[in-house]
Structures are given as C-alpha cells and as structure tokens.
C-alpha positions as CSV (number, residue, x, y, z in Angstrom):
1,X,-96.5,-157.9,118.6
2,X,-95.0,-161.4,119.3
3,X,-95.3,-161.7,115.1
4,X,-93.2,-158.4,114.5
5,X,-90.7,-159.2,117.0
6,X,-90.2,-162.7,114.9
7,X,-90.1,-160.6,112.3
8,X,-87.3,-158.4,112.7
9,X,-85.6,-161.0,114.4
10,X,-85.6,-162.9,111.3
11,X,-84.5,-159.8,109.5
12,X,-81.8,-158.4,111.3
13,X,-79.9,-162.3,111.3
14,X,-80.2,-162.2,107.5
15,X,-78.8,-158.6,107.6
16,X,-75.9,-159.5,109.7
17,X,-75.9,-162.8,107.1
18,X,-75.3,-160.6,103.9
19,X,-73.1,-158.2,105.9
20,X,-70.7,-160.7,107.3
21,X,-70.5,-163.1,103.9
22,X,-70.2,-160.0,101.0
23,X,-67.0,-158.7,102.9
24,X,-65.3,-162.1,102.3
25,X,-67.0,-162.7,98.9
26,X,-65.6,-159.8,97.8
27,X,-62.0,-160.2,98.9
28,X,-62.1,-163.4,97.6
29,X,-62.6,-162.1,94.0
30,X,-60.2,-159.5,94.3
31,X,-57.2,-162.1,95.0
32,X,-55.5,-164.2,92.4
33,X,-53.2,-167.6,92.6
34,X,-50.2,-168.5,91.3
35,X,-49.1,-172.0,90.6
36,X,-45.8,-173.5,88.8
37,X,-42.8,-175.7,89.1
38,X,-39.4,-175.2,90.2
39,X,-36.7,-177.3,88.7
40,X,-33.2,-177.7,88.0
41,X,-31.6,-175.5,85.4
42,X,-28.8,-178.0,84.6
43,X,-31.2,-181.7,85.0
44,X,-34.3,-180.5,84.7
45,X,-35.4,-182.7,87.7
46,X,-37.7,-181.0,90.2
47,X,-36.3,-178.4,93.3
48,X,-38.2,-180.5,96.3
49,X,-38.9,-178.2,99.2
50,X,-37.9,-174.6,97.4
51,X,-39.5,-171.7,99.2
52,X,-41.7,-169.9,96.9
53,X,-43.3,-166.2,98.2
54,X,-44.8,-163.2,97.0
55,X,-42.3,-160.4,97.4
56,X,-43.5,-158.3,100.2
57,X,-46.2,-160.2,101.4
58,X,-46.8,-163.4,103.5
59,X,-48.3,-165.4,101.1
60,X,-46.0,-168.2,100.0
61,X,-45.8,-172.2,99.1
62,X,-43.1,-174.9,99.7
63,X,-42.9,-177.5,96.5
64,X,-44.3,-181.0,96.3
65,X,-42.2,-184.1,95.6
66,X,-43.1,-183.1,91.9
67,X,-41.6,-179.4,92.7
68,X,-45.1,-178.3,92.2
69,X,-46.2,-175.5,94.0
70,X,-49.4,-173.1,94.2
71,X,-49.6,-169.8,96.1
72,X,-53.7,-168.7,97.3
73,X,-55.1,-165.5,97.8
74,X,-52.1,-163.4,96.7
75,X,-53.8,-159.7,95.9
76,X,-54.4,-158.6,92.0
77,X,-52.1,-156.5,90.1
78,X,-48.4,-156.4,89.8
79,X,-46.6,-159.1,92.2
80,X,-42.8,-160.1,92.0
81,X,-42.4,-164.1,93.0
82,X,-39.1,-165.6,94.4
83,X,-38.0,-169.4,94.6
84,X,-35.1,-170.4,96.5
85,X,-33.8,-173.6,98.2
86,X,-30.4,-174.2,99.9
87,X,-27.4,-175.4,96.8
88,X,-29.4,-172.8,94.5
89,X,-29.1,-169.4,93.5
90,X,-32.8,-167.9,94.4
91,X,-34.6,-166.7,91.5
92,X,-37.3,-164.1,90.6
93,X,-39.9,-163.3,87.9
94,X,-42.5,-160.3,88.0
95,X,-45.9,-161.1,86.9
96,X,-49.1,-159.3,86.9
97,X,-52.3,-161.3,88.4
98,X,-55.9,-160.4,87.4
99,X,-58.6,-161.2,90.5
100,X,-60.3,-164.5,90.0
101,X,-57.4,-165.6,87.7
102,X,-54.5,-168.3,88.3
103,X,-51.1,-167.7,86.8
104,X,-48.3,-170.0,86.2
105,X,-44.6,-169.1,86.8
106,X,-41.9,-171.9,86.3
107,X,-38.4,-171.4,88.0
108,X,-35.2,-173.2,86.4
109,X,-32.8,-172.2,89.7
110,X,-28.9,-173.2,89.2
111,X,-26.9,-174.9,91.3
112,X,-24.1,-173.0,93.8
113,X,-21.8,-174.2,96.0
114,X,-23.4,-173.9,99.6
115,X,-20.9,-173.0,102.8
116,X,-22.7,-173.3,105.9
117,X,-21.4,-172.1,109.4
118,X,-20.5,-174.5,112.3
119,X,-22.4,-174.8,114.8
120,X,-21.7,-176.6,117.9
121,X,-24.4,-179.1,119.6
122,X,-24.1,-179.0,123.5
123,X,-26.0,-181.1,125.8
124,X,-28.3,-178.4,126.5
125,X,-28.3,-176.0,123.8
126,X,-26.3,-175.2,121.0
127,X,-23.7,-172.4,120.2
128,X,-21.1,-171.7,118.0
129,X,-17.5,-172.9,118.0
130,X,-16.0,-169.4,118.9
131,X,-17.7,-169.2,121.8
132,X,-17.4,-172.5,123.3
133,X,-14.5,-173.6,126.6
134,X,-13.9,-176.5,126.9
135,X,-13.5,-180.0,124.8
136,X,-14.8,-179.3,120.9
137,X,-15.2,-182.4,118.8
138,X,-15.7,-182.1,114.8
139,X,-17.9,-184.6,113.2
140,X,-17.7,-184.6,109.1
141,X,-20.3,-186.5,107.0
142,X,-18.0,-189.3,106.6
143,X,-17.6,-190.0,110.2
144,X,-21.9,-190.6,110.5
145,X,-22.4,-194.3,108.9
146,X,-24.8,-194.2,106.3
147,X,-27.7,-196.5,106.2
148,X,-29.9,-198.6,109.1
149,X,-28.5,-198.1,112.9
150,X,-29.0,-202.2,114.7
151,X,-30.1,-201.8,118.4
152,X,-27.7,-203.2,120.1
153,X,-29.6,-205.1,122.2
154,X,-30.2,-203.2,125.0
C-alpha cells in the first residue's frame, strides 16, 4: 500500500509537471520578436530613448544608446509597429511575424518642431500657469547656467 501511494504520488507531481510547463511551451512558440533601429532621417545618427510598441498591445521597447531596440513575445500574425520620441514625427510600419521567428523593422523618424505647454512648479505640487494667484516667475533655458554647480561652501 505504502508502495502505491509513492507511486501515484510520484505520478500525479509529474502530471501537474507536464500540465503546468506545456501551457507555457506552447505560448512561447506561438509568439514572435521584433528587433531594429531607430535613427534620424536627416543624420542618420541613432533616436536614443524612442518608444517602440506593438499597435494595440502592451508589448513595447525603449532604444539603446545605439537606438537599438528588440520587442519579446509579441503574438504571430499581422502586427503594426510605431516608434516615436519627442522632436520627431512618430512613425509606423506593418509587418507580419511567424511564431518562433524574429523580424527586423528599421525606423528613419524626421525631425519637427516640438511646442510644449508651461507648466508651473509650486513648492508642493505643480499646476499650470492659468490657474495659478499669486507671484509667477518664468525661467527660459538661458537663465539655468550650463555646466558643473560649485557648493558654495555651506
């Protein structure tokens, strides 16, 4: 009795083994990867930090210092992929992945102008200018000095 008992034991945790392993196996062959570089139409020097996704899902990548990027586990079949970084018009390419398989899109995105909205910095929070009573200071990029900031000597 004590041997059958060890016995099924034994059975039943390589049963739930197989069971819980195939499921992911199987997924895991069914998705594809896509991998690439985004650059600059007009240099040709690498887009650091472009957001690259897989339209309608959640599967995405953020590029390298090289603008390198690779996207994991995006599901076979037809797939639309978007790049886009701040200064660039965002891009798109449609592609169709096969399971098991990586494919490569490269992205050339062109520079735009890029306005973006004030926002006002408050001692405890932030809001924007409209909405603000009171004293309102504007600080431009010229008024912040570039470069190292010397302690001064506190």
């Amino acid at each position: 009795m004590r041997r059958f008992n060890r016995t099924v034991a034994i059975g039943v945790a390589l049963g739930l083994t197989v069971a819980i392993g195939l499921p992911a196996t199987a997924a895991a062959q069914q998705a594809a990867a896509i991998r690439g570089t985004v650059t600059d139409s007009t240099s040709g020097a690498p887009i650091v930090g472009a957001q690259v996704t897989v339209v309608g899902t959640t599967r995405g990548a953020i590029t390298n210092d090289h603008g390198a990027y690779l996207v994991v586990q995006v599901p076979a079949g037809a797939a639309t992929v978007r790049a886009q970084r701040i200064g660039f018009a965002p891009d798109q390419h449609a592609v169709t992945l096969t399971a098991g398989d990586t494919a490569t899109v490269n992205f050339a995105l062109h520079s735009v102008a890029t306005t973006l909205s004030e926002v006002v910095v408050v001692g405890y929070g932030t809001e924007n200018r409209a909405r603000v009573t009171g004293a309102v200071s504007t600080v431009s990029g010229t008024d912040v000095t570039p470069g190292l900031t010397q302690n001064p000597g506190y």
